[in-house]
C-alpha positions in Angstrom: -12.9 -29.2 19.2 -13.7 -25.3 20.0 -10.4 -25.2 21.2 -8.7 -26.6 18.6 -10.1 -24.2 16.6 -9.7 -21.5 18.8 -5.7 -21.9 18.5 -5.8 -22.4 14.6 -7.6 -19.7 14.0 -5.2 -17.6 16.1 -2.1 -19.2 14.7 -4.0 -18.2 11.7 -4.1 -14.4 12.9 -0.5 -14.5 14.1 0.7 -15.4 10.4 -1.2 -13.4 8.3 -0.3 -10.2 11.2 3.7 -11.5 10.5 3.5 -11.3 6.9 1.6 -7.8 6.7 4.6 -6.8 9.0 7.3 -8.4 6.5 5.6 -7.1 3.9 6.0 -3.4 5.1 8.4 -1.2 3.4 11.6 0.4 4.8 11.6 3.7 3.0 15.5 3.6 1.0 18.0 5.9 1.4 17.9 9.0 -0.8 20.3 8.9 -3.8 23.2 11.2 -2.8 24.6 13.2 -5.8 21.6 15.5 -7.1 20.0 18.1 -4.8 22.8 19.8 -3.9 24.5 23.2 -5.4 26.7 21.3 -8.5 24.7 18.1 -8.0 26.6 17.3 -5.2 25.6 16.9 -1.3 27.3 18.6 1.9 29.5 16.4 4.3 26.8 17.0 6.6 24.0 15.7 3.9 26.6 13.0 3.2 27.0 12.0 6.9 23.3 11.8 7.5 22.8 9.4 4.5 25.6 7.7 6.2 23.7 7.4 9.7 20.1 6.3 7.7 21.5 3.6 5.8 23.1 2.5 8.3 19.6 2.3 10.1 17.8 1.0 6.8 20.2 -1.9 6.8 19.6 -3.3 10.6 15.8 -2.2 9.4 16.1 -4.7 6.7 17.6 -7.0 8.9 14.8 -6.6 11.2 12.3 -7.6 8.3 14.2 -10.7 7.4 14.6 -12.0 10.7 10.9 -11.4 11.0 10.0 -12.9 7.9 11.9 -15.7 9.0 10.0 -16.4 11.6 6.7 -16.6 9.5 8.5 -19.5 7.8 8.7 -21.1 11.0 5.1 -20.4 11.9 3.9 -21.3 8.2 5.7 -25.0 8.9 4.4 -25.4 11.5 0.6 -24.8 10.3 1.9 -26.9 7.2 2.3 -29.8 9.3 -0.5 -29.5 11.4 -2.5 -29.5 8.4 -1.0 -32.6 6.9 -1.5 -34.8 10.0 -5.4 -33.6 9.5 -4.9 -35.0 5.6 -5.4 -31.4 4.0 -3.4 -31.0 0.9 -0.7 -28.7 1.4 1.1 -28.1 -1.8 0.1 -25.1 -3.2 1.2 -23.5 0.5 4.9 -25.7 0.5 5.0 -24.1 -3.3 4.5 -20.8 -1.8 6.5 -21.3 0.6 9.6 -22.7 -1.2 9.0 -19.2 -3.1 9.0 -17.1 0.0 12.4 -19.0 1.0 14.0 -18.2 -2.0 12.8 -14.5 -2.0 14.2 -14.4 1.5 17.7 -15.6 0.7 17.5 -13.3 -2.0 17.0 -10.6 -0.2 19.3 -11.4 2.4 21.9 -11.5 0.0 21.4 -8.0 -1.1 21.4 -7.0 2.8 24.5 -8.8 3.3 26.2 -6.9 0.5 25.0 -3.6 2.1 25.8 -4.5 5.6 29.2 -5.0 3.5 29.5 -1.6 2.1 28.2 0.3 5.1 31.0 -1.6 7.1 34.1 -0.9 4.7 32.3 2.7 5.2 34.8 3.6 2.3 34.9 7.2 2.2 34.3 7.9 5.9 35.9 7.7 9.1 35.3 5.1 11.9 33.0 7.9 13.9 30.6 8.6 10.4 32.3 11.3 9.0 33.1 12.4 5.7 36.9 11.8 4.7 36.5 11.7 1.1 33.4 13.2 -0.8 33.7 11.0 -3.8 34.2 7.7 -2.7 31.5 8.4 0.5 28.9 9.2 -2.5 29.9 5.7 -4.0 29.8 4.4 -1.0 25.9 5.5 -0.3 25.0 4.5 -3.8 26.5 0.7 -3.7 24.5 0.8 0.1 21.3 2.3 -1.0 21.2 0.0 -4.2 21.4 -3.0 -2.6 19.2 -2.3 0.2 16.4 -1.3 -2.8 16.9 -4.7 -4.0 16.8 -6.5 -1.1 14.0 -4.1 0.0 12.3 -4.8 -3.0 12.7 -8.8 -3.1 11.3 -9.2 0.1 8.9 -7.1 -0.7 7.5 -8.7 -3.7 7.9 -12.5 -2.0 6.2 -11.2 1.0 2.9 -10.1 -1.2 3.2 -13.1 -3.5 3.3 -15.3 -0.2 0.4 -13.5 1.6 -1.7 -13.8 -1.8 -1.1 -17.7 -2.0 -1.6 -17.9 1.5 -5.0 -16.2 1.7 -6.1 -18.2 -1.1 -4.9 -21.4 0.9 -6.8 -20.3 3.4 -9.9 -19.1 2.0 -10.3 -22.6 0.0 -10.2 -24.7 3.3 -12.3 -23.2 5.2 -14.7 -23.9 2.2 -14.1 -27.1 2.2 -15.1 -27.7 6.5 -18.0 -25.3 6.1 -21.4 -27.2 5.1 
């Protein structure tokens, strides 16, 4: 029984440790087009924008693959707790919300990983071939990625919150 326990409550850990990781925010790329003398950015400035969203798009790709993997995890405590007759829904709710907020999120990496791959405005090594259409470029990138960012984000701290609560209300119920 103490070992039972013993892995549950470090499954336990191992979630709530993957979702505070999930949860924490890729910083997004700074909006080109307003520092600069004229409002406008250097090809260098432009090019380094280039190489961090490039970066804040495998980052964001490195959150969702993480996040899902605390789906998998999550299941998996899901179904360990139904076989022990706990009720479950409120966590498959708050899953099925997670999901969603993944895929969402996803989305919005995908059509970065898009952009940043047409690298319209630049050449194959990074560099600045037109100034325009490498400014429209970053933009499209760096507002997708704050979306995705941002879903993820926001499903990741709704998750965690149902998920704590989950938590905290059965281990009221098997205390005395």
């Amino acid at each position: 029984m103490t070992a039972l326990l013993k892995a549950r409550t470090g499954l336990t850990i191992v979630i709530v440790a993957l979702v505070a990781l999930v949860g924490a925010g890729v910083a997004s790329a700074q909006e080109p087009g307003g520092d600069g003398p004229g409002g406008q950015f250097s090809a260098d400035a432009l090019e380094n924008f280039y190489q961090r969203a490039t970066l804040h798009v495998e980052l964001l790709q490195l959150r969702l693959d993480l996040a899902n993997k605390v789906v998998g995890r999550v299941q998996e405590l899901i179904d360990k707790a139904k076989e022990e007759g706990k009720d479950t829904s409120d966590l498959e709710g708050a899953l099925a919300a997670f999901k969603t907020a993944i895929g969402q999120a996803q989305a919005g990496h995908d059509t970065a990983a898009s952009v940043m791959s047409a690298h319209a405005g630049f050449d194959a090594s990074g560099k600045v071939a037109d100034t325009e259409q490498a400014r429209q470029t970053l933009k499209a990138a760096r507002d997708a990625l704050r979306e995705g960012g941002h879903t993820l984000r926001e499903g990741t701290r709704e998750f965690r919150r149902a998920f704590r609560e989950w938590r905290a209300s059965h281990r009221q119920q098997t205390q005395p």
